[in-house]
PyMOL Python script that loads the backbone (N, CA, C, O; Angstrom):
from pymol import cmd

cmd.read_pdbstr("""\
ATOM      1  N   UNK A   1      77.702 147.745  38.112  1.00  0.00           N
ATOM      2  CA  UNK A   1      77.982 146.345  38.392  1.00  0.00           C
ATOM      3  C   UNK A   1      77.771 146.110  39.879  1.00  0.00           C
ATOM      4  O   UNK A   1      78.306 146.961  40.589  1.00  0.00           O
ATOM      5  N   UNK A   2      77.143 145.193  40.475  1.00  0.00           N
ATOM      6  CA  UNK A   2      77.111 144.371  41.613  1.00  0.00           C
ATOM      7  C   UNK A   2      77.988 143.632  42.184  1.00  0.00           C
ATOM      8  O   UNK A   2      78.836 143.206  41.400  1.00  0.00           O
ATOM      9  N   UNK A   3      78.117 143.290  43.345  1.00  0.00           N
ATOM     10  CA  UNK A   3      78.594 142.081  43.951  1.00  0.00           C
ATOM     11  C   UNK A   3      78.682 140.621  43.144  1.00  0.00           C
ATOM     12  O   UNK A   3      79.644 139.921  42.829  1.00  0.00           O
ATOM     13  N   UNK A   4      77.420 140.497  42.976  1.00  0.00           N
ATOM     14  CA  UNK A   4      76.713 138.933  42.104  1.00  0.00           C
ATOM     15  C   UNK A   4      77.739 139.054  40.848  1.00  0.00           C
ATOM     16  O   UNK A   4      78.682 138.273  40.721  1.00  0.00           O
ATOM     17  N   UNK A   5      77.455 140.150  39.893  1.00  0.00           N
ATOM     18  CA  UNK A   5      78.401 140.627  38.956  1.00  0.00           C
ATOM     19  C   UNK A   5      79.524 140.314  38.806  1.00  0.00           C
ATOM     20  O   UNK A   5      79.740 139.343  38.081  1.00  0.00           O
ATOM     21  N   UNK A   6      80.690 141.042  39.456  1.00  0.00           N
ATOM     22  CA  UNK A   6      81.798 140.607  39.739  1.00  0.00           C
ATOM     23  C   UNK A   6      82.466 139.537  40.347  1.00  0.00           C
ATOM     24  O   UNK A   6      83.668 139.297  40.236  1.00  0.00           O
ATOM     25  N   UNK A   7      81.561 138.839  41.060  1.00  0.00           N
ATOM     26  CA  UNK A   7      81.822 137.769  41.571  1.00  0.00           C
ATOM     27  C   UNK A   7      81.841 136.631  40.089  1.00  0.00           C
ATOM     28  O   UNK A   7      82.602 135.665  40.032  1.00  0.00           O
ATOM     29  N   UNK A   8      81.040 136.927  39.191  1.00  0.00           N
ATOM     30  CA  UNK A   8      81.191 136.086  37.985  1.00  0.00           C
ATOM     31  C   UNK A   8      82.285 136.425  37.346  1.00  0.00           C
ATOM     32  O   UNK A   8      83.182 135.669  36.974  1.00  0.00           O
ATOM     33  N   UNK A   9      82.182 137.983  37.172  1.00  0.00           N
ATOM     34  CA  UNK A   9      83.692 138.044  36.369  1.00  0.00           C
ATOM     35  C   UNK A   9      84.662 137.584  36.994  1.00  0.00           C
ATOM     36  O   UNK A   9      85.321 136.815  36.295  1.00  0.00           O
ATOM     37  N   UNK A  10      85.168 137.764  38.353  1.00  0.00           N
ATOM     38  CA  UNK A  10      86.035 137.021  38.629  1.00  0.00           C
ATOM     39  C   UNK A  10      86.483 135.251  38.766  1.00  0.00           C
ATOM     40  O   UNK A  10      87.586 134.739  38.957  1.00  0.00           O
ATOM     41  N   UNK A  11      85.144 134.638  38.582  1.00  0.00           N
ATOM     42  CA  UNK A  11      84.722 133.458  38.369  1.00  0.00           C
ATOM     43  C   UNK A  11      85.028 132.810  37.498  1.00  0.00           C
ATOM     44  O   UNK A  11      85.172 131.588  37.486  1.00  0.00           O
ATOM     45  N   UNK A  12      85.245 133.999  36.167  1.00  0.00           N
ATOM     46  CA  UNK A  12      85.242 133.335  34.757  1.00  0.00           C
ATOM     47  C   UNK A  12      86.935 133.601  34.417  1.00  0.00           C
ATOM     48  O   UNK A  12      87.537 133.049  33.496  1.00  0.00           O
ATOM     49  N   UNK A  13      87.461 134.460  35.275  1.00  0.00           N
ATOM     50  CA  UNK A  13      88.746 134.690  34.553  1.00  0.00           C
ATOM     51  C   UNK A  13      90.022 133.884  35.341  1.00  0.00           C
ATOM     52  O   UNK A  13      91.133 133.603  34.892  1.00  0.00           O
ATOM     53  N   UNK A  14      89.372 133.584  36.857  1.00  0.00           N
ATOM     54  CA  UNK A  14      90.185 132.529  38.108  1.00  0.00           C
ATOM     55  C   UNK A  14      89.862 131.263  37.566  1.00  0.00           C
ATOM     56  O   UNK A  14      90.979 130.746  37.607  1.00  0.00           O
ATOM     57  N   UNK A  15      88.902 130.159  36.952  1.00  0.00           N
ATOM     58  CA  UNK A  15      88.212 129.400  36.973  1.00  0.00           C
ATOM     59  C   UNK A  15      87.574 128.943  38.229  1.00  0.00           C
ATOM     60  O   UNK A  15      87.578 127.752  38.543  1.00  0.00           O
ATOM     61  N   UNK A  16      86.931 130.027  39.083  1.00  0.00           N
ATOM     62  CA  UNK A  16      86.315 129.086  40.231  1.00  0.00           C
ATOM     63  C   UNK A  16      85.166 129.628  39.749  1.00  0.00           C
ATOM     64  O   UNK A  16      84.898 130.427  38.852  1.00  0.00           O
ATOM     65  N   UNK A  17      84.067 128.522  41.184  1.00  0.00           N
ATOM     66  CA  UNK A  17      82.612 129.203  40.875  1.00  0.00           C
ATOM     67  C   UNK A  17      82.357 129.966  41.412  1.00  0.00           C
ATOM     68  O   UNK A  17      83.004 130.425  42.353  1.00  0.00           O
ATOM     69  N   UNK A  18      80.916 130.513  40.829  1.00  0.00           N
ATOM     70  CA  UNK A  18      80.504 132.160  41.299  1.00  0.00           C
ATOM     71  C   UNK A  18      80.598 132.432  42.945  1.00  0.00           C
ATOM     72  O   UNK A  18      80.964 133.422  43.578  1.00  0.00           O
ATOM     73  N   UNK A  19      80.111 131.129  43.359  1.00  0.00           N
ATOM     74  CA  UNK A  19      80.145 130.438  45.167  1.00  0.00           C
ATOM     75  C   UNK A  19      81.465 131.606  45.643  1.00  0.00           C
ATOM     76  O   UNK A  19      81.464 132.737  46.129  1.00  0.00           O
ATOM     77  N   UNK A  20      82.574 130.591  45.186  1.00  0.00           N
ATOM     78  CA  UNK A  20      84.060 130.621  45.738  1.00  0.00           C
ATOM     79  C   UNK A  20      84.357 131.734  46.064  1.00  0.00           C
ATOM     80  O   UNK A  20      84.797 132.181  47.123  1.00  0.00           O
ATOM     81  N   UNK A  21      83.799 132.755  43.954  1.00  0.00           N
ATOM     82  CA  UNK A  21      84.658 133.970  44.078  1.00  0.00           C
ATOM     83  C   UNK A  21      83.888 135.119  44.790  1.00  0.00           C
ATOM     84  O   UNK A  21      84.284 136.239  45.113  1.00  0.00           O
ATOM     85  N   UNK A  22      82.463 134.420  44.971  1.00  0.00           N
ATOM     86  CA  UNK A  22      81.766 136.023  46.299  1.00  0.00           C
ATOM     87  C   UNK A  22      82.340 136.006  47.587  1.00  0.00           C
ATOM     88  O   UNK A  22      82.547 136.943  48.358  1.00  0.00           O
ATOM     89  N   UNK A  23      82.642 134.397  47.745  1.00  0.00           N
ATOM     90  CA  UNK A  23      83.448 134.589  49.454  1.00  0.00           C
ATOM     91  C   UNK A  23      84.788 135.179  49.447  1.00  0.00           C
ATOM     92  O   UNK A  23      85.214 135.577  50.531  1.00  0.00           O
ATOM     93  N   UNK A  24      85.681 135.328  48.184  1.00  0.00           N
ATOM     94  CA  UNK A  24      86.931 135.744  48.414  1.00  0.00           C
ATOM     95  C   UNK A  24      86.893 137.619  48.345  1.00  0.00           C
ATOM     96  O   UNK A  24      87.678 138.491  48.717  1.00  0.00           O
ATOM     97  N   UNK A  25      85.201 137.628  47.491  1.00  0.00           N
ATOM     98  CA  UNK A  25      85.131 138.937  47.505  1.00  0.00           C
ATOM     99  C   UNK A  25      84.969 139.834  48.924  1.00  0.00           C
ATOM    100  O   UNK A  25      85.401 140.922  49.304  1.00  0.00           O
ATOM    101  N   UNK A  26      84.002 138.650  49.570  1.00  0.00           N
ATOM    102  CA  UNK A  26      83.383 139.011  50.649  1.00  0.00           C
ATOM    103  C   UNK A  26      84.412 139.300  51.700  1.00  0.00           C
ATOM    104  O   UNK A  26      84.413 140.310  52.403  1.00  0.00           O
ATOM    105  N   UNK A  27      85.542 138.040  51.762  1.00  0.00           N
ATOM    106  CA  UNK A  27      86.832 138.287  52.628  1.00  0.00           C
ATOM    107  C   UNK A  27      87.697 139.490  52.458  1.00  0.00           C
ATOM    108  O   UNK A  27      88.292 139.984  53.417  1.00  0.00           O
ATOM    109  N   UNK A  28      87.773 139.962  51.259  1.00  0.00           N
ATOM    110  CA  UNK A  28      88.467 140.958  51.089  1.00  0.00           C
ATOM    111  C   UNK A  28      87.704 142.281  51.613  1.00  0.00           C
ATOM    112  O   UNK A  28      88.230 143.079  52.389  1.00  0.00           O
ATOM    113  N   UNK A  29      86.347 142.420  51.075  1.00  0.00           N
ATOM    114  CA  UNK A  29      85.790 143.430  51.732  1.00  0.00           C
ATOM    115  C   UNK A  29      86.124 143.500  52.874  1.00  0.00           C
ATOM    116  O   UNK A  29      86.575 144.602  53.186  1.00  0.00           O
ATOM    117  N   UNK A  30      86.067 142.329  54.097  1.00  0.00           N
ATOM    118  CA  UNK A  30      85.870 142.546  55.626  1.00  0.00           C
ATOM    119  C   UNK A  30      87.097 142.800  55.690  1.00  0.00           C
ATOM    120  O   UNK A  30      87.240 143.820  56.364  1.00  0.00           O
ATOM    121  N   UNK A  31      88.052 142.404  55.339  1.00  0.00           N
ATOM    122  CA  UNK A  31      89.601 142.793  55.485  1.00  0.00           C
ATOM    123  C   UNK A  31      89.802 144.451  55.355  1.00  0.00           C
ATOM    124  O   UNK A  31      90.565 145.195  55.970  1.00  0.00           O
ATOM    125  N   UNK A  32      89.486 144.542  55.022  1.00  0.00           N
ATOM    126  CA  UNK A  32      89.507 146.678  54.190  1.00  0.00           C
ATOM    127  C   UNK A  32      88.796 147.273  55.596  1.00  0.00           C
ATOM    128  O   UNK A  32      89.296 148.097  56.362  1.00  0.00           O
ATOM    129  N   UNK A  33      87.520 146.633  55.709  1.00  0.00           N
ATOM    130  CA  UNK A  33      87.036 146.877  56.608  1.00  0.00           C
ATOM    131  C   UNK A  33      87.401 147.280  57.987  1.00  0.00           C
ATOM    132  O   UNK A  33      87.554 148.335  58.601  1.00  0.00           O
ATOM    133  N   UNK A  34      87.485 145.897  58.244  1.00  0.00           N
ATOM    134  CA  UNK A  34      88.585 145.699  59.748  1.00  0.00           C
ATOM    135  C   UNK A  34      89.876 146.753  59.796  1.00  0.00           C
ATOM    136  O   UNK A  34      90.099 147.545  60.711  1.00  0.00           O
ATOM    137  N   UNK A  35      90.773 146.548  58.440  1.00  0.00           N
ATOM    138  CA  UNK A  35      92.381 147.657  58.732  1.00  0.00           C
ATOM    139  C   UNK A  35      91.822 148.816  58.735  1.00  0.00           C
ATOM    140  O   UNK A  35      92.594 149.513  59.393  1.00  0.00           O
ATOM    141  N   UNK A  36      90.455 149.813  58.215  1.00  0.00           N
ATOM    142  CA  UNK A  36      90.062 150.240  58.516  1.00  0.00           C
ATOM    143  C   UNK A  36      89.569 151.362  60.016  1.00  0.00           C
ATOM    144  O   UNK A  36      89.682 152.525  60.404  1.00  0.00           O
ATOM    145  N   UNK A  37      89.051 150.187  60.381  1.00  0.00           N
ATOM    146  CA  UNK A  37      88.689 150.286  61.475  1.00  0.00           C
ATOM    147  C   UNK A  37      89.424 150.284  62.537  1.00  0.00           C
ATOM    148  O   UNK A  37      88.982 150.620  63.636  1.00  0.00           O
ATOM    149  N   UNK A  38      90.596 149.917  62.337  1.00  0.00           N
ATOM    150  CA  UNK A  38      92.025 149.789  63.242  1.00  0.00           C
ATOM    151  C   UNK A  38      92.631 151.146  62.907  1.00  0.00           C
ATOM    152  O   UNK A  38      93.554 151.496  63.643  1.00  0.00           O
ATOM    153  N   UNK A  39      92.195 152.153  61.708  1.00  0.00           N
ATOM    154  CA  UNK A  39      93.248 153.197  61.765  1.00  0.00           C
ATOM    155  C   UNK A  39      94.166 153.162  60.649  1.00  0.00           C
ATOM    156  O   UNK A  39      95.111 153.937  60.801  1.00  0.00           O
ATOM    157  N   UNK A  40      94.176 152.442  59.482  1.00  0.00           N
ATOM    158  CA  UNK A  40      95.596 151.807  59.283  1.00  0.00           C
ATOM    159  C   UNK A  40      94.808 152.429  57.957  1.00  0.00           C
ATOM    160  O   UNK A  40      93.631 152.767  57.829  1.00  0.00           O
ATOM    161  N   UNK A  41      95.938 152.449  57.004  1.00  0.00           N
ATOM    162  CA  UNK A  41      95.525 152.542  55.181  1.00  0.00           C
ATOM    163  C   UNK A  41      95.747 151.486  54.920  1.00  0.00           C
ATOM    164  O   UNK A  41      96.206 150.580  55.615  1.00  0.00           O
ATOM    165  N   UNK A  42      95.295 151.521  53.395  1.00  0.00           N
ATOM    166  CA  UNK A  42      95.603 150.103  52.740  1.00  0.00           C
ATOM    167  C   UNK A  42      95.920 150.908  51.430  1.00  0.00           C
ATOM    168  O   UNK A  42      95.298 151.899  51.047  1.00  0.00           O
ATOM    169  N   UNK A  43      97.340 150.124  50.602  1.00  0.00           N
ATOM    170  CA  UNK A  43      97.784 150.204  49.523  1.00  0.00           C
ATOM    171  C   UNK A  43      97.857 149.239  48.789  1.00  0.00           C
ATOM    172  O   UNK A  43      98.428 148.173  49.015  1.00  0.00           O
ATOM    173  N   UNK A  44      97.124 149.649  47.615  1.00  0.00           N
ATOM    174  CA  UNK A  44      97.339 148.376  46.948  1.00  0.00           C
ATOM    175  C   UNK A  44      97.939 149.618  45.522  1.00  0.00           C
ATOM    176  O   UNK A  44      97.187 150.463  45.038  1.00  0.00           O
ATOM    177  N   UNK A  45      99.307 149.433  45.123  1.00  0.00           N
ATOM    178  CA  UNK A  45      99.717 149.743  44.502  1.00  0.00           C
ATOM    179  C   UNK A  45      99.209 150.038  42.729  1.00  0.00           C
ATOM    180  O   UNK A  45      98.899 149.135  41.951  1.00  0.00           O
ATOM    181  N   UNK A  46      99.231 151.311  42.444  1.00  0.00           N
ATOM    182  CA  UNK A  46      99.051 151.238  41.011  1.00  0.00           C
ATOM    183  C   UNK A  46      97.383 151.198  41.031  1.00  0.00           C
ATOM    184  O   UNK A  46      96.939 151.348  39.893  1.00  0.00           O
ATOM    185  N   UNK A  47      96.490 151.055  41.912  1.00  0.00           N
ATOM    186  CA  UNK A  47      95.199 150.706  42.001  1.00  0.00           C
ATOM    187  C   UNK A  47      94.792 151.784  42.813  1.00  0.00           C
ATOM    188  O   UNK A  47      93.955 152.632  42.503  1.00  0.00           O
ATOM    189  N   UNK A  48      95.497 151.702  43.988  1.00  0.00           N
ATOM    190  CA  UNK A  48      94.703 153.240  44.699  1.00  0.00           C
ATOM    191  C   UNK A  48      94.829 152.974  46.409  1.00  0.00           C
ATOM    192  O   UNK A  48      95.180 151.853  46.778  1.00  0.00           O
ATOM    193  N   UNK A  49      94.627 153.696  47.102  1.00  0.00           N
ATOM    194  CA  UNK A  49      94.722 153.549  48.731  1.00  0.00           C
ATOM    195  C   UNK A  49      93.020 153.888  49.321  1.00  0.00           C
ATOM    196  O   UNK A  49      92.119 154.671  49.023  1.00  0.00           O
ATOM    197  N   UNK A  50      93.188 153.052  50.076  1.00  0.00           N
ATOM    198  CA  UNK A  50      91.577 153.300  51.103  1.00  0.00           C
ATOM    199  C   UNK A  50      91.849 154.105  52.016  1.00  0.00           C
ATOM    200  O   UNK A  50      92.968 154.439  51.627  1.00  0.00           O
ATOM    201  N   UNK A  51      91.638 154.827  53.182  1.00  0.00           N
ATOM    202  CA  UNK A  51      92.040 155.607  54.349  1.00  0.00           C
ATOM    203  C   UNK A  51      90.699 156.129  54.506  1.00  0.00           C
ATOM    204  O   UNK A  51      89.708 156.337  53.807  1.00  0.00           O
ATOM    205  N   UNK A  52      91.211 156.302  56.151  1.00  0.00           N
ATOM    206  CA  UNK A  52      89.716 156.946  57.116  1.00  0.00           C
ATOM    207  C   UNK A  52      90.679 158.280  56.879  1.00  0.00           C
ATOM    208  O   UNK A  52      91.889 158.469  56.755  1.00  0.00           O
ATOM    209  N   UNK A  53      89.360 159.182  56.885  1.00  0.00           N
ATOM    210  CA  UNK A  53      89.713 160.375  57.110  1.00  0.00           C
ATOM    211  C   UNK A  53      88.675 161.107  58.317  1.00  0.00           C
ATOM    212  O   UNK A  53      87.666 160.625  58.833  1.00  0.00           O
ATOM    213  N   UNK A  54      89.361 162.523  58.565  1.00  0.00           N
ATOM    214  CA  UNK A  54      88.803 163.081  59.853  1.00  0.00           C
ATOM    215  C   UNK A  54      88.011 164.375  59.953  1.00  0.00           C
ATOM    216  O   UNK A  54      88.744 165.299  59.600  1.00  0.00           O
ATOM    217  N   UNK A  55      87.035 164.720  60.230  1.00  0.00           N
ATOM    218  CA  UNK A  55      86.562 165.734  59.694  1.00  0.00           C
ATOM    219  C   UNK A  55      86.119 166.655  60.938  1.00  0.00           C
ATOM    220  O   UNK A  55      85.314 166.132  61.709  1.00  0.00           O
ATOM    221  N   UNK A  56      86.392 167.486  61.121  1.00  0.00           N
ATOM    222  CA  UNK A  56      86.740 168.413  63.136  1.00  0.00           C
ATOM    223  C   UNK A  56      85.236 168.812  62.712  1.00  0.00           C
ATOM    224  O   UNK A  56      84.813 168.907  61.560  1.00  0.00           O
ATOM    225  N   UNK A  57      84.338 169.081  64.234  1.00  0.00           N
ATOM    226  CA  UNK A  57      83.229 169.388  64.152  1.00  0.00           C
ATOM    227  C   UNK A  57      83.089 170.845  63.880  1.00  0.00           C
ATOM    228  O   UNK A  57      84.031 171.623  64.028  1.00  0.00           O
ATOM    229  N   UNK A  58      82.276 171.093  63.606  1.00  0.00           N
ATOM    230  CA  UNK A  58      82.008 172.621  63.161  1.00  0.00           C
ATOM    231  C   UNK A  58      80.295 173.139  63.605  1.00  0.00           C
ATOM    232  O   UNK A  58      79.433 172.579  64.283  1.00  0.00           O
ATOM    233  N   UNK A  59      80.314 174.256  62.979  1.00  0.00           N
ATOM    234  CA  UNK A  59      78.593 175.145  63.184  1.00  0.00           C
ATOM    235  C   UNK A  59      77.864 174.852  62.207  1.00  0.00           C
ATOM    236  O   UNK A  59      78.658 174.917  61.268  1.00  0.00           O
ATOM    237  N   UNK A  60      76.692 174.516  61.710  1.00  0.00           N
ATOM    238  CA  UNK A  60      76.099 174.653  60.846  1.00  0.00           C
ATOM    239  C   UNK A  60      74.837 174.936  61.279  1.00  0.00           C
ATOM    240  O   UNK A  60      74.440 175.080  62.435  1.00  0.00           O
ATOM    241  N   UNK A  61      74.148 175.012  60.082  1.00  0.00           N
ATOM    242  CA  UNK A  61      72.043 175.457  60.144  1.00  0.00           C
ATOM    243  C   UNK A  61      71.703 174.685  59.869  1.00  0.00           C
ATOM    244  O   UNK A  61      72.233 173.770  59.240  1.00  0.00           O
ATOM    245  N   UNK A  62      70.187 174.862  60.451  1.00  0.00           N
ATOM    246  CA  UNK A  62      69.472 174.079  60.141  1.00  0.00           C
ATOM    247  C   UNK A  62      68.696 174.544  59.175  1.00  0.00           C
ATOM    248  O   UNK A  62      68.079 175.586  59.396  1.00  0.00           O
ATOM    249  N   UNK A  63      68.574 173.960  58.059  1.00  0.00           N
ATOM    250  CA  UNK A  63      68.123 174.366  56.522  1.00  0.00           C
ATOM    251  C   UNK A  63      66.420 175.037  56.453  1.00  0.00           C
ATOM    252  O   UNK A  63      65.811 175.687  55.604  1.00  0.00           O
ATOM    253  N   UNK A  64      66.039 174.442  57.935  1.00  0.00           N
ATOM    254  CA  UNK A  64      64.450 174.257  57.948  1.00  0.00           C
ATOM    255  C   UNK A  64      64.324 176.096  58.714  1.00  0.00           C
ATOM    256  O   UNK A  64      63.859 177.101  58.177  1.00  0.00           O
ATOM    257  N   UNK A  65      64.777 175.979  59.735  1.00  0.00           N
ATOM    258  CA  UNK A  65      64.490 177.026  60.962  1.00  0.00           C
ATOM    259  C   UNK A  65      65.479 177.655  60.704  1.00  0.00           C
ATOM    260  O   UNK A  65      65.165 178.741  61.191  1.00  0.00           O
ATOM    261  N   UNK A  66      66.946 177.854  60.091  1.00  0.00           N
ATOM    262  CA  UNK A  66      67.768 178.306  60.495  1.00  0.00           C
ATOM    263  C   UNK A  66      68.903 178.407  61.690  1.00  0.00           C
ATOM    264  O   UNK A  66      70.031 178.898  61.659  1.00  0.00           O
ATOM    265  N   UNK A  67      68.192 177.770  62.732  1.00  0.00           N
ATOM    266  CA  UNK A  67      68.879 177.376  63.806  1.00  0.00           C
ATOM    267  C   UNK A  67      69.932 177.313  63.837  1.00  0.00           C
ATOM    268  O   UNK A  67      70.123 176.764  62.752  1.00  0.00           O
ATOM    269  N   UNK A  68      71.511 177.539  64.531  1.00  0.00           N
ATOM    270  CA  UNK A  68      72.700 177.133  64.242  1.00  0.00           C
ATOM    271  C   UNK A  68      72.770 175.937  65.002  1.00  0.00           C
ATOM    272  O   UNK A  68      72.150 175.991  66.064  1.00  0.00           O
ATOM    273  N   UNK A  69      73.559 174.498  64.664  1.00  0.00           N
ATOM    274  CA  UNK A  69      73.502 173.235  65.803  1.00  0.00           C
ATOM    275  C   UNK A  69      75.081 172.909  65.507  1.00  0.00           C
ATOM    276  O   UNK A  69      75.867 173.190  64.602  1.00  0.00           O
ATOM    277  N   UNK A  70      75.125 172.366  66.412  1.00  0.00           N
ATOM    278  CA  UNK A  70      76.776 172.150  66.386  1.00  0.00           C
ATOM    279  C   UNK A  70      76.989 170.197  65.666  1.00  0.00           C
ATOM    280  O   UNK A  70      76.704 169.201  66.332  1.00  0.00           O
ATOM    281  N   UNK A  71      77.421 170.181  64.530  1.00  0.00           N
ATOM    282  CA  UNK A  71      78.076 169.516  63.806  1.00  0.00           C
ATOM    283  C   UNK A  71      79.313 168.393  64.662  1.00  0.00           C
ATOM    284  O   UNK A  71      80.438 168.892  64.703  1.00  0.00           O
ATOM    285  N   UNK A  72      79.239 167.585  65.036  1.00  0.00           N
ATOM    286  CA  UNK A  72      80.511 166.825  65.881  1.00  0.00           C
ATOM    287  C   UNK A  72      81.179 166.081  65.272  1.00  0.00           C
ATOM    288  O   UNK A  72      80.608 165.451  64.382  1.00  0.00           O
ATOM    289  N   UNK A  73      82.264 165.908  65.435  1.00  0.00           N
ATOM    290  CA  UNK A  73      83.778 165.613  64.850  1.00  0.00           C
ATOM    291  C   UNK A  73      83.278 164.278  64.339  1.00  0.00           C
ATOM    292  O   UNK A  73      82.330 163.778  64.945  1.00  0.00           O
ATOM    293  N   UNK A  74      83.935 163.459  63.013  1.00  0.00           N
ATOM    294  CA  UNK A  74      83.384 162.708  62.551  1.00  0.00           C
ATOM    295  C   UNK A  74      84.771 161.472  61.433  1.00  0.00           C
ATOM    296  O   UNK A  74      85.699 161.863  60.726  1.00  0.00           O
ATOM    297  N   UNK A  75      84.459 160.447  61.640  1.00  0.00           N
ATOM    298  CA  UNK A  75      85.527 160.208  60.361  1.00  0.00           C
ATOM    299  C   UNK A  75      84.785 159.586  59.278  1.00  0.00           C
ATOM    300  O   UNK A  75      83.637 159.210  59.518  1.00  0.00           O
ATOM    301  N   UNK A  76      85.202 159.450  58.298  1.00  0.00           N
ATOM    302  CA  UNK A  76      85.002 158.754  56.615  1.00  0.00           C
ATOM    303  C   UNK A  76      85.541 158.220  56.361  1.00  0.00           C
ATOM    304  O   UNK A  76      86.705 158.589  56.514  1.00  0.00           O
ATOM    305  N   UNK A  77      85.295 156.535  55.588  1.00  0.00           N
ATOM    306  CA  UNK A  77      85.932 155.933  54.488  1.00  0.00           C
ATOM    307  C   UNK A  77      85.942 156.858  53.536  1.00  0.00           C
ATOM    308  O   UNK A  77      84.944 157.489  53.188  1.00  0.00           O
ATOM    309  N   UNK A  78      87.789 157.066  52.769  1.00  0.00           N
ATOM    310  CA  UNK A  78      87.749 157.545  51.842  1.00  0.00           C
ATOM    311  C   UNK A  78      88.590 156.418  50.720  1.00  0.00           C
ATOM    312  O   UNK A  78      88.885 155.278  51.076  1.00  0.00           O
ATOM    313  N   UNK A  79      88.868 156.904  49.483  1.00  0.00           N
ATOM    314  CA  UNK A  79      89.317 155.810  49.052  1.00  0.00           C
ATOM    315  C   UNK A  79      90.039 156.995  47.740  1.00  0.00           C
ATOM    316  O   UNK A  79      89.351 157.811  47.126  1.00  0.00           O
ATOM    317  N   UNK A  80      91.378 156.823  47.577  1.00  0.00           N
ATOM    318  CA  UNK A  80      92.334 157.944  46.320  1.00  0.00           C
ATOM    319  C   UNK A  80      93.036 156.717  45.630  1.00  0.00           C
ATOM    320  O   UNK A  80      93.639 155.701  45.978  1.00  0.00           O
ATOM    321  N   UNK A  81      92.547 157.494  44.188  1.00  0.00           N
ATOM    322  CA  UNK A  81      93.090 156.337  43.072  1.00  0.00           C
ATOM    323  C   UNK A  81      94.334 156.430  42.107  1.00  0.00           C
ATOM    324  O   UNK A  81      94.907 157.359  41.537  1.00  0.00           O
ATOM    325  N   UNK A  82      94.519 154.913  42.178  1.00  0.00           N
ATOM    326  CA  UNK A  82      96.394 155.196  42.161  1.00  0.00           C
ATOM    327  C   UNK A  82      96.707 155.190  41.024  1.00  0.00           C
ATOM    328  O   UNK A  82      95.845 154.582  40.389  1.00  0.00           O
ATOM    329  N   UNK A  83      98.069 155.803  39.941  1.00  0.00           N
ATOM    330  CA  UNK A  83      98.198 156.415  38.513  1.00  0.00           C
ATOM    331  C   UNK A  83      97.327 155.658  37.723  1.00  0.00           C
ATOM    332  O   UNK A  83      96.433 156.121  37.014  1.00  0.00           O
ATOM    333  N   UNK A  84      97.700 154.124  37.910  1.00  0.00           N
ATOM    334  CA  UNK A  84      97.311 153.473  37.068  1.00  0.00           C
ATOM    335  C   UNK A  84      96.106 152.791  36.784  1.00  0.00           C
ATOM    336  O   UNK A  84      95.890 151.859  36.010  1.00  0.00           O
ATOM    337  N   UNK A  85      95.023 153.696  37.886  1.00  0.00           N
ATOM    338  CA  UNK A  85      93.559 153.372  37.586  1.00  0.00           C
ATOM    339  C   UNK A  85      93.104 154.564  37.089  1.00  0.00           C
ATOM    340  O   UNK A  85      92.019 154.641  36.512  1.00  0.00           O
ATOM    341  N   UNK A  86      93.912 155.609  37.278  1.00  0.00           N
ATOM    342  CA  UNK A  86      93.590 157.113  36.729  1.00  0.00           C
ATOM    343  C   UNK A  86      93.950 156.915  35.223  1.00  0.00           C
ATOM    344  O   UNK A  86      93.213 157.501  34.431  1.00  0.00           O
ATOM    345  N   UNK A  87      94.900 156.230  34.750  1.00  0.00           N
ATOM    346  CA  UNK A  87      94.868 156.184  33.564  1.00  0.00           C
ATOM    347  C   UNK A  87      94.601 155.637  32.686  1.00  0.00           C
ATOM    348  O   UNK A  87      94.711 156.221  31.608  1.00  0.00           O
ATOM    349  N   UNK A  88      94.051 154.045  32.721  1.00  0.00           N
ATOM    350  CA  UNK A  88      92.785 153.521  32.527  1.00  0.00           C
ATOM    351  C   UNK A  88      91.840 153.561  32.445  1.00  0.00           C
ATOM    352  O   UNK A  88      91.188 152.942  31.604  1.00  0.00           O
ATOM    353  N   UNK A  89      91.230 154.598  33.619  1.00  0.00           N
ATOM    354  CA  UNK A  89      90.031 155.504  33.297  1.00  0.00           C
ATOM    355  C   UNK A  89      89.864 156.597  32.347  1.00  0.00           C
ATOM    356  O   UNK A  89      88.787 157.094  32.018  1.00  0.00           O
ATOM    357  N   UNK A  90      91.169 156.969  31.882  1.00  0.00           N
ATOM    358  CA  UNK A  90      91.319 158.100  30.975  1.00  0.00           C
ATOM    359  C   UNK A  90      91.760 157.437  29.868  1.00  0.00           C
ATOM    360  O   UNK A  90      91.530 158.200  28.930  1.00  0.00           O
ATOM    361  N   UNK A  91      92.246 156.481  29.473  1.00  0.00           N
ATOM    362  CA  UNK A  91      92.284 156.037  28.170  1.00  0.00           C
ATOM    363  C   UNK A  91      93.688 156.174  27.696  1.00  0.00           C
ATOM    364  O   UNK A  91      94.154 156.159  26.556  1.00  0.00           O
ATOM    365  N   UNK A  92      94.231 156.309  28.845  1.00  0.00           N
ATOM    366  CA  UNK A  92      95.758 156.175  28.529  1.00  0.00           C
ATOM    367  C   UNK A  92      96.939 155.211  28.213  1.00  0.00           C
ATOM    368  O   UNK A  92      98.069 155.660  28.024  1.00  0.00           O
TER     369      UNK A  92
END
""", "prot")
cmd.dss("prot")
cmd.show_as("cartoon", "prot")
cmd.util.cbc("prot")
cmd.orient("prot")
């Protein structure tokens, strides 16, 4: 599913139009985004938490030459899902 996608489903089940519900999608994305980017998690209960995570630099090769190059410290959007999308997904 897409953006365009969900923006209908949510369209059809809020009654707004497809318009409305990509900008509220769109707001929410930048919101995640931004607390994000500040450091912060986000919980949304029963659904799951977003969080940056941190990853310390290390050694690695280079796959081609073998070379060892040094890897530098790095963070990730990660995103862990909460009981009740785990069990929805499982059919529980």
């Amino acid at each position: 599913m897409n953006k365009k996608q969900l923006a209908g489903k949510v369209a059809n089940k809020m009654d707004l139009t497809k318009a409305e519900a990509e900008r509220i999608i769109d707001a929410t994305l930048n919101s995640i985004t931004e607390t994000l980017l500040k450091g912060e998690k986000i919980r949304l209960v029963g659904f799951g938490n977003f969080v940056v995570r941190s990853r310390k630099g290390r050694i690695g090769r280079n796959p081609q030459t073998g070379e060892k190059i040094t890897i530098g410290q790095s963070k990730a959007p990660a995103f862990v899902p909460g009981i009740n999308l785990k069990k929805a997904v499982k059919g529980k």
